[in-house]
C-alpha positions as CSV (number, residue, x, y, z in Angstrom):
1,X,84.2,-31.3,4.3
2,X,84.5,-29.5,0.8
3,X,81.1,-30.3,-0.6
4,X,77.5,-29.4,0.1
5,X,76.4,-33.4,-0.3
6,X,79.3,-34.3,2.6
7,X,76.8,-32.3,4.5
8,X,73.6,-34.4,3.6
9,X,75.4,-37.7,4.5
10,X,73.3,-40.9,5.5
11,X,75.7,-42.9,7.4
12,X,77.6,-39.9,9.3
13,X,73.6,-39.0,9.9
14,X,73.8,-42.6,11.6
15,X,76.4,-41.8,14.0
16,X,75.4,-38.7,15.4
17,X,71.8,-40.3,16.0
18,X,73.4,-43.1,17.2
19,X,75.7,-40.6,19.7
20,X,72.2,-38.7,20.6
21,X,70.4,-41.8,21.5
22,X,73.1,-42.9,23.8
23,X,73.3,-39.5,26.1
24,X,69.9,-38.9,26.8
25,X,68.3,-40.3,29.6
26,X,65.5,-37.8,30.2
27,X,62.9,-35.9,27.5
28,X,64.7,-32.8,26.5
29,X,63.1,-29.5,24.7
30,X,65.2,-27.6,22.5
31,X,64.2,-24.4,20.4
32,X,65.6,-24.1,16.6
33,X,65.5,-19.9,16.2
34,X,65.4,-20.3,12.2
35,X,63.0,-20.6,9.8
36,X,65.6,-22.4,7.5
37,X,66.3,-24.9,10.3
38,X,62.7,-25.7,10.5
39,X,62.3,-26.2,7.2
40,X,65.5,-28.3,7.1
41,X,64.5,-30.3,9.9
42,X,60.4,-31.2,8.3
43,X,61.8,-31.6,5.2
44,X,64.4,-34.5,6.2
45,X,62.7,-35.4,9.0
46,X,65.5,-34.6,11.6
47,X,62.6,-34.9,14.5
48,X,61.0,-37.9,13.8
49,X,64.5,-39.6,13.9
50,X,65.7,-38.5,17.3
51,X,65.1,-40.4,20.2
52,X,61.5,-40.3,21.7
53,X,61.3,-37.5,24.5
54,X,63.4,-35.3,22.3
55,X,61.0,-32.5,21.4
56,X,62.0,-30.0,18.7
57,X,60.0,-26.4,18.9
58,X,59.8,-24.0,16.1
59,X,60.9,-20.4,17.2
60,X,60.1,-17.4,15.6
61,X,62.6,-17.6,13.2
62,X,60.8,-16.7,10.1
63,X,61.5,-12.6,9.3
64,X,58.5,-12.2,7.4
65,X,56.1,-14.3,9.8
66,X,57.2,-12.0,12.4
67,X,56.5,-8.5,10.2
68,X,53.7,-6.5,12.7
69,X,50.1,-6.5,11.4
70,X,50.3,-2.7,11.4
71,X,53.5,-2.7,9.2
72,X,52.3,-4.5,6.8
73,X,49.2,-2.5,6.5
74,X,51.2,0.3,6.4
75,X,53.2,-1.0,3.2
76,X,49.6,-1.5,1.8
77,X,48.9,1.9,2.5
78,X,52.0,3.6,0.8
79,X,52.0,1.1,-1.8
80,X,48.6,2.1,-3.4
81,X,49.6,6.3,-3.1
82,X,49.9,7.5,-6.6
83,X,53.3,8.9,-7.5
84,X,55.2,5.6,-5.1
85,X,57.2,2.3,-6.5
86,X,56.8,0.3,-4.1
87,X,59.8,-2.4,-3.9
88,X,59.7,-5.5,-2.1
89,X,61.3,-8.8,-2.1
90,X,58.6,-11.6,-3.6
91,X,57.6,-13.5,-0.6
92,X,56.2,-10.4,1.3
93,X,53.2,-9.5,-1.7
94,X,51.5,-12.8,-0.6
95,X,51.9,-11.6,3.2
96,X,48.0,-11.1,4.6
97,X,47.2,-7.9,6.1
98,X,44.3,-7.0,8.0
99,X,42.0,-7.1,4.8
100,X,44.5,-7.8,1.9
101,X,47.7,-7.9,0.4
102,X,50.5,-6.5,-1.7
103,X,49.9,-8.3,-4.7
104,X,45.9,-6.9,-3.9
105,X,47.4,-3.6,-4.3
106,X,49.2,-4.1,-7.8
107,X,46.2,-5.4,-9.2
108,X,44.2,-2.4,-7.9
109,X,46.7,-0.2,-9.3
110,X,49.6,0.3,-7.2
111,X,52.9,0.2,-9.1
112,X,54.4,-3.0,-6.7
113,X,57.3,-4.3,-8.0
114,X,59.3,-7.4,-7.0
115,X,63.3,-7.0,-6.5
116,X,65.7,-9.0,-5.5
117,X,68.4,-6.2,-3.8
118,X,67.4,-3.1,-1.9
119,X,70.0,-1.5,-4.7
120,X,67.7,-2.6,-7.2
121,X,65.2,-0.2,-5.1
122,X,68.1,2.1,-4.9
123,X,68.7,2.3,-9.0
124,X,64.7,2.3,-10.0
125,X,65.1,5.6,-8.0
126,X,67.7,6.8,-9.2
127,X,66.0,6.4,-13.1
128,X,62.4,7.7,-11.4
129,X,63.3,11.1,-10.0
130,X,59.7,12.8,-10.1
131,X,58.5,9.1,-8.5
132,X,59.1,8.0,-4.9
133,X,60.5,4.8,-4.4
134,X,59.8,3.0,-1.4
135,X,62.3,-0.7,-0.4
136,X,60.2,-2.8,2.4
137,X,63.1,-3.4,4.2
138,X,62.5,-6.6,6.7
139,X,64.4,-9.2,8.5
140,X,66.9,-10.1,11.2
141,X,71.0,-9.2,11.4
142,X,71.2,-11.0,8.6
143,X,69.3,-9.0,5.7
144,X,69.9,-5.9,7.5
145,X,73.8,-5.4,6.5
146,X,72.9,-4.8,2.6
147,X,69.8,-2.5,3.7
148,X,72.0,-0.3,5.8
149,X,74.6,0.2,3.1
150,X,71.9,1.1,0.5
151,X,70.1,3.8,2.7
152,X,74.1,5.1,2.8
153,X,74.6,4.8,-0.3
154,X,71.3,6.7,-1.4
155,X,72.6,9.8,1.4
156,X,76.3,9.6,-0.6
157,X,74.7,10.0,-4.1
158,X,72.3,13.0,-2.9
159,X,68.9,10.9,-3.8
160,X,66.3,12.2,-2.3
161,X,63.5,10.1,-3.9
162,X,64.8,7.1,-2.0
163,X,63.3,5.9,1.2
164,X,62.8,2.4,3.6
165,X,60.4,1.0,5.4
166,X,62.3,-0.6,8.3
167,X,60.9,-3.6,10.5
168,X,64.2,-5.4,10.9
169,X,64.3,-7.3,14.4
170,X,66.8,-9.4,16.4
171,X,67.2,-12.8,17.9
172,X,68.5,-12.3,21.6
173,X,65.7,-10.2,22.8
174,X,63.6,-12.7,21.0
175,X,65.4,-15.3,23.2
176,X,65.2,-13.3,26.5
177,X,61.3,-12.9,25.9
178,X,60.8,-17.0,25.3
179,X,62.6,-17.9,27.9
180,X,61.2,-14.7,30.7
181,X,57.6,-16.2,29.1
182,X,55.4,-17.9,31.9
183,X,55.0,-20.5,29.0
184,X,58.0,-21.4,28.2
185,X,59.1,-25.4,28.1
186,X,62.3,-24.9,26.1
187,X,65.7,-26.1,27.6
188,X,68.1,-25.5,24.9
189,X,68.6,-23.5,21.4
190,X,69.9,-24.0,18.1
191,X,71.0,-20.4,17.5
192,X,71.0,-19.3,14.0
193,X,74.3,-19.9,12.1
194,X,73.9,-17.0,9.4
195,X,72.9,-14.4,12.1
196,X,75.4,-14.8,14.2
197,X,77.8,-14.8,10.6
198,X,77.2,-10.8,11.1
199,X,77.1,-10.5,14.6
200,X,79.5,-12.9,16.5
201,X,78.3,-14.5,19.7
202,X,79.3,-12.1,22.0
203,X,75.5,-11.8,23.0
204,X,74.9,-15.3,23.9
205,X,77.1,-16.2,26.7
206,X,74.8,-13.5,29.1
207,X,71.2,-15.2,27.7
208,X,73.0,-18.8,28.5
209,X,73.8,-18.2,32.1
210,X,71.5,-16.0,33.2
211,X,68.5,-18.3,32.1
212,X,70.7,-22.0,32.3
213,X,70.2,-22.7,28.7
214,X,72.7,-24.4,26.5
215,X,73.1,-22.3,23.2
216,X,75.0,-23.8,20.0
217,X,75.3,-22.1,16.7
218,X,74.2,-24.2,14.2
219,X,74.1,-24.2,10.0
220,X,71.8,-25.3,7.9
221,X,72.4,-28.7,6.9
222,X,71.3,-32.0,8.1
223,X,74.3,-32.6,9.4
224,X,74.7,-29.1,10.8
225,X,71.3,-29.8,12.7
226,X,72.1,-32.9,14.0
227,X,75.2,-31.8,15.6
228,X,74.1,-29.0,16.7
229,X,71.2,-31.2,18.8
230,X,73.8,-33.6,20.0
231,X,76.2,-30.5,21.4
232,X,73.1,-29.5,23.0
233,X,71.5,-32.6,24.3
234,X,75.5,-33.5,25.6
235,X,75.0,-30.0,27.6
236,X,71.7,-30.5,29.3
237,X,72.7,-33.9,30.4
238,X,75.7,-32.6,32.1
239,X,73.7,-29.7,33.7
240,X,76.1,-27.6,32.1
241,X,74.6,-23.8,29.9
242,X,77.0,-22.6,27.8
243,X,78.1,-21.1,23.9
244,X,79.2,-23.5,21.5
245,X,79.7,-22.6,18.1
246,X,79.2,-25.8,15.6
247,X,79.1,-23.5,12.2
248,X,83.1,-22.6,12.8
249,X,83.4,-22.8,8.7
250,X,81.0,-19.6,8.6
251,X,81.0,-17.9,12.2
252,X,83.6,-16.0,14.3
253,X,83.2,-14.9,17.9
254,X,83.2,-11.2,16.4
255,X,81.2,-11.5,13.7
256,X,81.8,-9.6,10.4
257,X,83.3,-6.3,11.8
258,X,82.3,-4.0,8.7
259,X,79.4,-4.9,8.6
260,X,78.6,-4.0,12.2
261,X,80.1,-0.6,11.7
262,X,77.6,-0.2,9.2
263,X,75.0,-1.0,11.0
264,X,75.8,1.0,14.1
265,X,76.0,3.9,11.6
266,X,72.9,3.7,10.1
267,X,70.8,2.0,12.2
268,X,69.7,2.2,16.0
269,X,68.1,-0.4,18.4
270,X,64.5,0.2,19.3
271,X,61.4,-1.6,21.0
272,X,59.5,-4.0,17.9
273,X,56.2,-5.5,17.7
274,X,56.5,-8.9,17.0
275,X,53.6,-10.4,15.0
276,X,51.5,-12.7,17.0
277,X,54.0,-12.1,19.9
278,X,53.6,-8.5,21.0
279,X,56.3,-6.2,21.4
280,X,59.8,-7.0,23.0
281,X,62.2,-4.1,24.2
282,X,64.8,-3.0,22.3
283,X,64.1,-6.5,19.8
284,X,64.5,-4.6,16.1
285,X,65.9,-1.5,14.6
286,X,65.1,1.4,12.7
287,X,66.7,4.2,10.9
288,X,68.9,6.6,12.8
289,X,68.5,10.0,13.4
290,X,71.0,10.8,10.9
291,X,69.1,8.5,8.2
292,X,65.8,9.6,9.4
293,X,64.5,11.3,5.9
294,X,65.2,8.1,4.4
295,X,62.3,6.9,6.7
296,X,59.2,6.0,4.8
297,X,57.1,6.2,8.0
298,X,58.8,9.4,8.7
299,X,58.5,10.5,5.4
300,X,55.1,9.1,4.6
301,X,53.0,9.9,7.9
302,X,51.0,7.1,7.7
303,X,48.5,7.2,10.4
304,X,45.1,5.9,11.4
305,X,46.1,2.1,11.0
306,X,43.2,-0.3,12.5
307,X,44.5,-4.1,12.1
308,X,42.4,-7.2,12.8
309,X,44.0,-10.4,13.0
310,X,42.4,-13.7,11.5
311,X,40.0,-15.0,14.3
312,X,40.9,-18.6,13.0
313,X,44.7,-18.2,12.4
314,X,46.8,-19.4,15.6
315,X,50.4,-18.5,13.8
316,X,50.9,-16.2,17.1
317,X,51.3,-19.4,19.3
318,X,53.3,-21.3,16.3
319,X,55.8,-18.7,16.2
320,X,55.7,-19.0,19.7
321,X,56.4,-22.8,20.1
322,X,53.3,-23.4,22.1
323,X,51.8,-25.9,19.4
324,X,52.9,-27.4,16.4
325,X,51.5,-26.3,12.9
326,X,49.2,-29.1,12.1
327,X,47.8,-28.6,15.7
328,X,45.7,-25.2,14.2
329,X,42.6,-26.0,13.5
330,X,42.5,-24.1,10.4
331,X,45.7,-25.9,8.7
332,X,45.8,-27.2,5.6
333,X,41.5,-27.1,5.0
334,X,41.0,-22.9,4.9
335,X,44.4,-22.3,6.0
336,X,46.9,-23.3,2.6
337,X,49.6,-21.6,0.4
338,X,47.2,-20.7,-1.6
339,X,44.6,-18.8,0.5
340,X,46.9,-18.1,3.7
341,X,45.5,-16.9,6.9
342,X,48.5,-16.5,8.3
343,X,52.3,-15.6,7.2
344,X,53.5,-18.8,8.8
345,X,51.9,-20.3,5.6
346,X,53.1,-17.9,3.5
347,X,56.9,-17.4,3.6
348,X,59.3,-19.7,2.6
349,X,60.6,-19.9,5.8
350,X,57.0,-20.3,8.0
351,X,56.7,-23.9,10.0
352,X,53.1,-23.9,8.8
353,X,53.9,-23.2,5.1
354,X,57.1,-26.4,5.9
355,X,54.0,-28.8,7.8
356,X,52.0,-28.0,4.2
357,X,55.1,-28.5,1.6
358,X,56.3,-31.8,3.5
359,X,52.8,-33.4,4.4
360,X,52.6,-33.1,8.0
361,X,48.8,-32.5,7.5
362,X,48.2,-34.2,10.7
363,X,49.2,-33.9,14.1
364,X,50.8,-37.2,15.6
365,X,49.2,-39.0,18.5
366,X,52.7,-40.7,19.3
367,X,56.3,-40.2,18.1
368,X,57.3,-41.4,14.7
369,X,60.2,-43.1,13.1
370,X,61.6,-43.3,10.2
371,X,64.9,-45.5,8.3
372,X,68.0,-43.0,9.2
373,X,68.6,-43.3,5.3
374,X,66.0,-40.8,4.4
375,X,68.4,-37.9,5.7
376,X,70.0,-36.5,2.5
């Protein structure tokens, strides 16, 4: 397969379905750990097609859904200093805090601006020396790589005007703490295809045996997804818990080797609050003590944060997989895009923000099905 489209294919849809409805034999749980997998899966309707008792849970595999309250506010905090350029990518301004947002900020005054690279950070530093320049630098393995060469980069080229604010977490503690959760119903995951791109899977084979869980690495298509569910479904009904990688066009066992070395160097594993989850030991990194002045906490000494969730927003057990988007009360009537309680409705990768964009307003009462010709 050359071509995106080959990926999007009805009647090779058919056949794995087909496949998937003739192993199982029991209802089955299985956990996608990607917001782009969710979003892949609503907006083709990849769950609605598979066989009743299959079951489908959202992980917490949106970055910017999983951003801690108190960061956030933090950001907010720094942001509306005088002297600071705040940097950010766009879908964390709409982000709520504990009584606003980023894009609150800029229209109070704060000089926010939108980028799409943390170089871009890196160079409206570089042209503002008597300003400080702040990059909100979020996300899992995967955005970290290009954040960790630009706070080396800023250290090589002697800028001192420069600094990151670093909530970048990662996806097998995230895995160990579902699964070690006294709530937990999931019996398989789809692990994410463009972590483990940077990574490897070397991680894996430990969190599949010591908790029985089949584990496949999966892309991002509907094809991707719906092989990735059959590898899995094949497992569980075999009894058997291993690592398979189904996204061999994008991910070795080793990962991407330099950029591991780079983030060794600048970066070092530390316990992370999850939003809505809590913390998790050793789940994210932050700036080594060798980067440390590049550390906008550090640097910034923001103290005296007080964060207050939403009383109505229930994104903590969404990202959680303990109910489905369009099971919170609040979705879609004072929950929307438009005045978000929650970051699950915000980001481009939240379920909730998927449930709103796709229609799933309301919760099912029984499974669903539709012609296998709407995939692609």
């Amino acid at each position: 397969m050359k071509y995106l489209e080959e990926f999007q294919n009805p009647e090779l849809a058919r056949g794995l379905l087909e496949d998937i409805r003739a192993t199982v034999t029991r209802p089955w749980a299985v956990m996608e750990v990607c917001g782009g997998q969710t979003h892949t899966i609503i907006r083709h309707g990849i769950d609605q097609l598979l066989p009743d008792g299959i079951e489908l849970i959202h992980g917490p595999g949106c970055p910017v859904c999983v951003t801690p309250l108190e960061v956030i506010d933090k950001a907010m905090e720094i942001a509306g200093r005088p002297g600071v350029i705040f940097c950010s990518f766009g879908d964390m301004l709409r982000v709520p805090g504990t009584d606003r947002d980023l894009f609150r900020v800029r229209g109070e005054g704060g000089d926010v601006r939108v980028v799409y690279s943390p170089l871009d950070a890196l160079r409206i530093a570089r042209e503002n020396p008597q300003r400080e320049v702040v990059f909100f630098g979020i996300g899992f393995e995967t955005t970290a790589p290009p954040n960790a060469m630009t706070v080396h980069q800023a250290r090589k080229q002697g800028i001192t005007n420069f600094s990151m604010l670093v909530s970048h977490v990662l996806v097998p503690p995230a895995i160990e703490a579902i699964m070690t959760s006294p709530d937990c119903r999931v019996q398989g995951f789809l692990a994410a295809g463009h972590v483990c791109s940077v990574m490897g899977t070397e991680e894996y084979p430990q969190l599949a045996e010591r908790h029985r869980v089949p584990i496949v690495v999966t892309g991002f298509e509907p094809l991707d997804i719906l092989e990735g569910i059959r590898r899995t479904v094949r497992q569980l009904e075999r009894g058997e818990h291993t690592v398979e990688n189904a996204y061999q066009r994008a991910v070795r066992p080793e990962g991407n080797p330099a950029a591991r070395a780079m983030l060794a160097d600048v970066f070092e594993v530390t316990d992370r609050a999850w939003r809505g989850i809590g913390v998790i030991p050793r789940s994210g990194w932050r700036l080594s003590e060798r980067y440390r002045e590049y550390d906008a906490e550090h640097r910034f000494d923001v103290t005296g944060i007080t964060t207050r969730e939403s009383g109505l927003c229930r994104s903590g057990e969404v990202l959680q997989g303990l109910i489905k988007p369009n099971q919170c009360e609040a979705f879609g009537t004072t929950c929307t895009p438009r005045n978000p309680l929650g970051a699950t409705m915000v980001s481009s990768e939240g379920a909730c923000a998927a449930y709103y964009l796709y229609r799933r307003l309301a919760a099912p009462s029984a499974p669903s099905a539709l012609e296998v010709s709407s995939v692609g």
